[in-house]
N, CA and C atoms as a LAMMPS dump frame, in Angstrom:
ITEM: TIMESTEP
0
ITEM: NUMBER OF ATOMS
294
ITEM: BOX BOUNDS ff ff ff
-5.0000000000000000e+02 5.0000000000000000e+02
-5.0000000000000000e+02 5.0000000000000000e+02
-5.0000000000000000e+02 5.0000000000000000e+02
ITEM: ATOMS id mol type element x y z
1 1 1 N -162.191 123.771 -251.006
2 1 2 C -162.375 124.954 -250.222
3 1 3 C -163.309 124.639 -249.058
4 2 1 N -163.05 125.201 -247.891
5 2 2 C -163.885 124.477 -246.604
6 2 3 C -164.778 126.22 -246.083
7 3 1 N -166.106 125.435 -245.852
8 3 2 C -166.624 126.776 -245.695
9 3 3 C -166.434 127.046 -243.812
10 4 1 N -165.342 126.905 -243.367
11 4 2 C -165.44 127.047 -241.917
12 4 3 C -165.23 128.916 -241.546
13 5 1 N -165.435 129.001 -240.346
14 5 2 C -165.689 130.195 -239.993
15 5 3 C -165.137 130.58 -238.455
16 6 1 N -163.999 130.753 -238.629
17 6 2 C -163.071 131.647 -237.369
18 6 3 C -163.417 132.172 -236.435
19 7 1 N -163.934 132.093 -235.025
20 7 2 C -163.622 132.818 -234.47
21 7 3 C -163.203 133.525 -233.769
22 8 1 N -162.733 134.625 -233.276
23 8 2 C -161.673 135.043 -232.295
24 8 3 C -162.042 135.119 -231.343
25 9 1 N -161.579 134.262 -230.199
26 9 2 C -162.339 134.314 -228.927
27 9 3 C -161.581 135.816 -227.898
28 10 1 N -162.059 137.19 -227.87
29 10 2 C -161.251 137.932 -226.806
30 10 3 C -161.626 138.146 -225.701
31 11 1 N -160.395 138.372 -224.289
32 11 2 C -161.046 138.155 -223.405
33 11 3 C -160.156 139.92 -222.92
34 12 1 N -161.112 140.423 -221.88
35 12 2 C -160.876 141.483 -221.565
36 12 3 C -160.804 141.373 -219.774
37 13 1 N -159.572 142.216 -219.785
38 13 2 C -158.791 142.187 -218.143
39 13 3 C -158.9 143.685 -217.86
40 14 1 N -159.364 142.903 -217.236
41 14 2 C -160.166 144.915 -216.168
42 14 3 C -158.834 145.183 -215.149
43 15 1 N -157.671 145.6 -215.039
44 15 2 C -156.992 145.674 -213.921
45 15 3 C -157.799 146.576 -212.426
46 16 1 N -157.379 146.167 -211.54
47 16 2 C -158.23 147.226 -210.692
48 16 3 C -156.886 148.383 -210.375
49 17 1 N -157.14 149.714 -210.01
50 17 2 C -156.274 150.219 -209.972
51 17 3 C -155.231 149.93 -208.192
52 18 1 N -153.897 150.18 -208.733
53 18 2 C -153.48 150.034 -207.261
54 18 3 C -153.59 151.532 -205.982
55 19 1 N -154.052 151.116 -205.042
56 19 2 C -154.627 152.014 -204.364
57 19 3 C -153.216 152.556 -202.923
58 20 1 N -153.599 153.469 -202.832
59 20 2 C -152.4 154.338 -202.165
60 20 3 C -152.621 155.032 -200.824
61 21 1 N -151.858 154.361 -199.76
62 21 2 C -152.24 154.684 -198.326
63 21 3 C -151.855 156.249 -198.136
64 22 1 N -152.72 156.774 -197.298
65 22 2 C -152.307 158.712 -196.966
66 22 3 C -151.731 158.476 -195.463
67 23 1 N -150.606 158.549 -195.367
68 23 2 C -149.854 158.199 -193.8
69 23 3 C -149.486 159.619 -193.317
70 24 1 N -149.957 160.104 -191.836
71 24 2 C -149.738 161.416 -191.379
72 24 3 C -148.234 160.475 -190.892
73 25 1 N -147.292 162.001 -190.461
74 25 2 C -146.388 162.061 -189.598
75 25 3 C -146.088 162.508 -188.276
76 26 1 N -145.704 162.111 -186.941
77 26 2 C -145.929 162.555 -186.274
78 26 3 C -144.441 163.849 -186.023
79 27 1 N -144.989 164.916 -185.512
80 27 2 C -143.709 165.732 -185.411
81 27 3 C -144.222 166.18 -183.704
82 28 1 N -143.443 167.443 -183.533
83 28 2 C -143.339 167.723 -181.743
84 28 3 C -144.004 169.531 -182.208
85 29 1 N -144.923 169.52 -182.857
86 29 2 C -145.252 171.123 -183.01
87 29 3 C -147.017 171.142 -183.548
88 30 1 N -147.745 169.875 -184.577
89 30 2 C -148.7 169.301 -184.717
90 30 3 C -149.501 169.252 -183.402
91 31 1 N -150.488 170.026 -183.096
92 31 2 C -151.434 169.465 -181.988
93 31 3 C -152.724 168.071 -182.179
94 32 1 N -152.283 168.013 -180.865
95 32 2 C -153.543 166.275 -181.719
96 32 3 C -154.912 166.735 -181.771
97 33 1 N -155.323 167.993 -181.6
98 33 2 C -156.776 168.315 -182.386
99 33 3 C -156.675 168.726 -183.254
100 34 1 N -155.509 169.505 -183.889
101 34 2 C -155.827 169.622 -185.238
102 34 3 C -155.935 168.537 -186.167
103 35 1 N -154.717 167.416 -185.696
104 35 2 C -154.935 166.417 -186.594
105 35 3 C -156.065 165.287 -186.554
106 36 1 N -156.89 165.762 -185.434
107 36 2 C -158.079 164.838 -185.455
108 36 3 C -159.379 165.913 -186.14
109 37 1 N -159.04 167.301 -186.388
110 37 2 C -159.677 168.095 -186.85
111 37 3 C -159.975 167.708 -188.698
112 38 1 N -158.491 167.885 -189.101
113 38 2 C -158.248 166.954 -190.588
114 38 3 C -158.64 165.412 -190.502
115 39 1 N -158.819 164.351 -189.609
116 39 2 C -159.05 163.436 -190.013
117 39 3 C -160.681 163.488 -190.248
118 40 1 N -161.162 164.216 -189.133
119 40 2 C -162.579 164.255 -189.483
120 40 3 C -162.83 165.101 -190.552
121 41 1 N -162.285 166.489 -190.899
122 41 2 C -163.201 166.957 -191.74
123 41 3 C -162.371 167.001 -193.627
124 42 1 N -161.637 165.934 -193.604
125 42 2 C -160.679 166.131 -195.048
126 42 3 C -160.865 164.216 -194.969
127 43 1 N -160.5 163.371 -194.212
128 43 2 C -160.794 161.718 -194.36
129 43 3 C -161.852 161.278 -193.697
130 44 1 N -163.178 162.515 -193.998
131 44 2 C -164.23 161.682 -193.288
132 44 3 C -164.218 161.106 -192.098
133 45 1 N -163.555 161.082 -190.873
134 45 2 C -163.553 160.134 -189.835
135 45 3 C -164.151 160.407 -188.69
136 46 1 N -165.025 159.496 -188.094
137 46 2 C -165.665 159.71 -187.256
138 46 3 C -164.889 160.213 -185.495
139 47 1 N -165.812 160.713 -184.744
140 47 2 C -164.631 161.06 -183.27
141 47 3 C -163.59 160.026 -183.006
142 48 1 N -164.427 158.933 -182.736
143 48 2 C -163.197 157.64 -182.29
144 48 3 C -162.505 157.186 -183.188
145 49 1 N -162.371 157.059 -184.638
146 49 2 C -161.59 156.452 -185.356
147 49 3 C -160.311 157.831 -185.408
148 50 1 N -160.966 158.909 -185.495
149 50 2 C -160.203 160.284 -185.717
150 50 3 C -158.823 159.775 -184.447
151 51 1 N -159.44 159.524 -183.648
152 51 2 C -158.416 159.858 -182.026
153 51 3 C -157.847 158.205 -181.855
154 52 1 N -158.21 157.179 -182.384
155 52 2 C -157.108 156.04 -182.662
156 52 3 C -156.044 156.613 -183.562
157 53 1 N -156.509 157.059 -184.693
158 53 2 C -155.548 157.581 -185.614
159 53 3 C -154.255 158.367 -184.824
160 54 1 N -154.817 159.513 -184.481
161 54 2 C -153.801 160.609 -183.967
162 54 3 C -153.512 159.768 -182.696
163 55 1 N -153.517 158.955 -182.278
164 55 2 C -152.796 157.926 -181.106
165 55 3 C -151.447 157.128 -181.807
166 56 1 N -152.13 156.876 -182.392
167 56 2 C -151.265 155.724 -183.673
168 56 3 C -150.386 156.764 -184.342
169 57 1 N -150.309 157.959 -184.724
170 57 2 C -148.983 159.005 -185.134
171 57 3 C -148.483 159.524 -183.454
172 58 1 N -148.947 159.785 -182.978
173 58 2 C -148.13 160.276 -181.596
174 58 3 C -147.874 159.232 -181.123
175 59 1 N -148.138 158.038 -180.497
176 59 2 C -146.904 156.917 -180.141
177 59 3 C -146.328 155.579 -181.167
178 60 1 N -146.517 156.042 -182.172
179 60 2 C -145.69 154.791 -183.498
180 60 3 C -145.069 155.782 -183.796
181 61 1 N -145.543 156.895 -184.041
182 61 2 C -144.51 158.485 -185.412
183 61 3 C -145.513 158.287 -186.777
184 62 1 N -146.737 157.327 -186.984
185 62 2 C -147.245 157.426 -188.35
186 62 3 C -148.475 156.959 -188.186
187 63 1 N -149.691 157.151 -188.827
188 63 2 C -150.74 156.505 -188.918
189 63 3 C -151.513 156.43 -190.043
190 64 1 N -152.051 155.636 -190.828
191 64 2 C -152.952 155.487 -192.276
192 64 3 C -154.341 156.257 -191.74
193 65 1 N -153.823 157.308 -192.712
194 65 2 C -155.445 158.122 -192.662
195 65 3 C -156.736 157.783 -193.03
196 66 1 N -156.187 156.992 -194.448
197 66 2 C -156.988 156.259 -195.419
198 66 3 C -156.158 155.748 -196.43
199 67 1 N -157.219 155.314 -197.272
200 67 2 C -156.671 154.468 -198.502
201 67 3 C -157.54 154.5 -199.825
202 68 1 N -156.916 155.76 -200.759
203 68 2 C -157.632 156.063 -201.899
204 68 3 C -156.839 155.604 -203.056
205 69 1 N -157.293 156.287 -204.22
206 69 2 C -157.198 155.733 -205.933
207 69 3 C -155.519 157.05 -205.521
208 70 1 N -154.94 157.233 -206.047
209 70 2 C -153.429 157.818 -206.526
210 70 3 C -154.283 159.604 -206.389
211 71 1 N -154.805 160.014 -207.481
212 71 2 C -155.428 161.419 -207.73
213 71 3 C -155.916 161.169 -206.071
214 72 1 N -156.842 160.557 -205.538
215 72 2 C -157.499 161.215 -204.655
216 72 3 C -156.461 161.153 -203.907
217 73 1 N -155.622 160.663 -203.263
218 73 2 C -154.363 160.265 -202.337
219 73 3 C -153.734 161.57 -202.53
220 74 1 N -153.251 162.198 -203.482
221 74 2 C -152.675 162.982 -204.044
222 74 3 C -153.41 164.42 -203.574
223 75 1 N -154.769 164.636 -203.736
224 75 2 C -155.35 165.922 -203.446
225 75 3 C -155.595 165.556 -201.891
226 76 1 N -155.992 164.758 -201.257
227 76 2 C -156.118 164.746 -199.921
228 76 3 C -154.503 165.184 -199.256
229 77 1 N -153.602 165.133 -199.28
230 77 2 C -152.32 165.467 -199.152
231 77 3 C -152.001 166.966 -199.078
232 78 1 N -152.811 167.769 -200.737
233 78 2 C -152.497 168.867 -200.578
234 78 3 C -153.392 169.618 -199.946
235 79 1 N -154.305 168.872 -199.468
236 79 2 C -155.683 169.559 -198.853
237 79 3 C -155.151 169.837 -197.572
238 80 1 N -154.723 168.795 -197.168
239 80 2 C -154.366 169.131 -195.288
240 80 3 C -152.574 169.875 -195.37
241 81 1 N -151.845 169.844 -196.456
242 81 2 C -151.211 170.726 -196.074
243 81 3 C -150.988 171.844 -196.332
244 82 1 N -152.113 172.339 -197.321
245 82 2 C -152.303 173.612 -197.167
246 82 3 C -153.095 174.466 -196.094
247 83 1 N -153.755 173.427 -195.477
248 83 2 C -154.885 173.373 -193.803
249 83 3 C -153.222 173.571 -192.488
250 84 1 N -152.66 172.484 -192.973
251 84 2 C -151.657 172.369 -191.797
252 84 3 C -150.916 174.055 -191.935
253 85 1 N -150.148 174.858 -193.027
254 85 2 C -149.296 176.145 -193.355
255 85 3 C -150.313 176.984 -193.149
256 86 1 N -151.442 177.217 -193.52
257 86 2 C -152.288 177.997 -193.202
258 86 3 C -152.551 178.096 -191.443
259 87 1 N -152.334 176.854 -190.44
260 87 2 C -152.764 176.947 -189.107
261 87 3 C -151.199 176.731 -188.12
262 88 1 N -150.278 177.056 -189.233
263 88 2 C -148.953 177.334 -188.539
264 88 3 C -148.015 176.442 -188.217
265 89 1 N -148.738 174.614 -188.574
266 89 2 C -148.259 173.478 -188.404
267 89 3 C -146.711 172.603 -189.347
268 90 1 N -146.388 171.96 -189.132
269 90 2 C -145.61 171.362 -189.948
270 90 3 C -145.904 170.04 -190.31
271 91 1 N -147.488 169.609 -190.252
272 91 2 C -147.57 168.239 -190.265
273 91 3 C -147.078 167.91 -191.981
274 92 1 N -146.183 166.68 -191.762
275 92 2 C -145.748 165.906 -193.171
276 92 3 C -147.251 165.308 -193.064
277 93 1 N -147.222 164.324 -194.316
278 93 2 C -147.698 163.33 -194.932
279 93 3 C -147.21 162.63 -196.166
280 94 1 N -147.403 161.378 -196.171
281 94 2 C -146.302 160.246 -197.357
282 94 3 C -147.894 159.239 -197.675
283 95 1 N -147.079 159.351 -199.322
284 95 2 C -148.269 158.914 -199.916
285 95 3 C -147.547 157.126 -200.351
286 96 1 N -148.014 155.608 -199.567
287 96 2 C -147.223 154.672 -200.006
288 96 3 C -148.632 153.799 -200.6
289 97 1 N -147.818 152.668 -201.587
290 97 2 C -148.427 152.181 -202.105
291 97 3 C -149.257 150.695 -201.225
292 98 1 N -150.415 150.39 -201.545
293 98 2 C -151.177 149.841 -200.414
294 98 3 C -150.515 148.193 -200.761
């Protein structure tokens, strides 16, 4: 009989979660202060990053608002479009994976 002693070596994998871009749309009824209104006061963004943004949806058609966890991606979405129906707008937004 051998007095040896086992042990289980485990190793633990942290996945990080995959994170999810908030892309406005550009349409022909959206004014570009409102949507620099939502970038600043719903994605945090400062004046000038706000007005690259809304440059980048009015001459591409799309721009990354930000880049959160899925839930936050998800409530930032319904935040500005219940901001956008409430101020008469039709701005879309698409939630893609980063």
């Amino acid at each position: 009989m051998s007095d040896t002693i086992l042990k289980e070596k485990t190793t633990n994998k942290v996945q990080v979660p995959k994170m999810y871009k908030v892309i406005l749309l550009n349409d022909d009824y959206t004014t570009m202060d409102f949507v620099i209104e939502i970038l600043t006061n719903v994605f945090n963004k400062n004046e000038a990053e706000a007005i690259m943004i809304m440059l980048s949806v009015h001459r591409q058609g799309k721009g990354v608002a930000g880049i959160y966890s899925l839930d936050i991606a998800q409530t930032k979405v319904k935040i500005v479009k219940d901001m956008a129906r409430e101020h008469g707008h039709p701005l879309q937004l698409t939630i893609e994976v980063e």
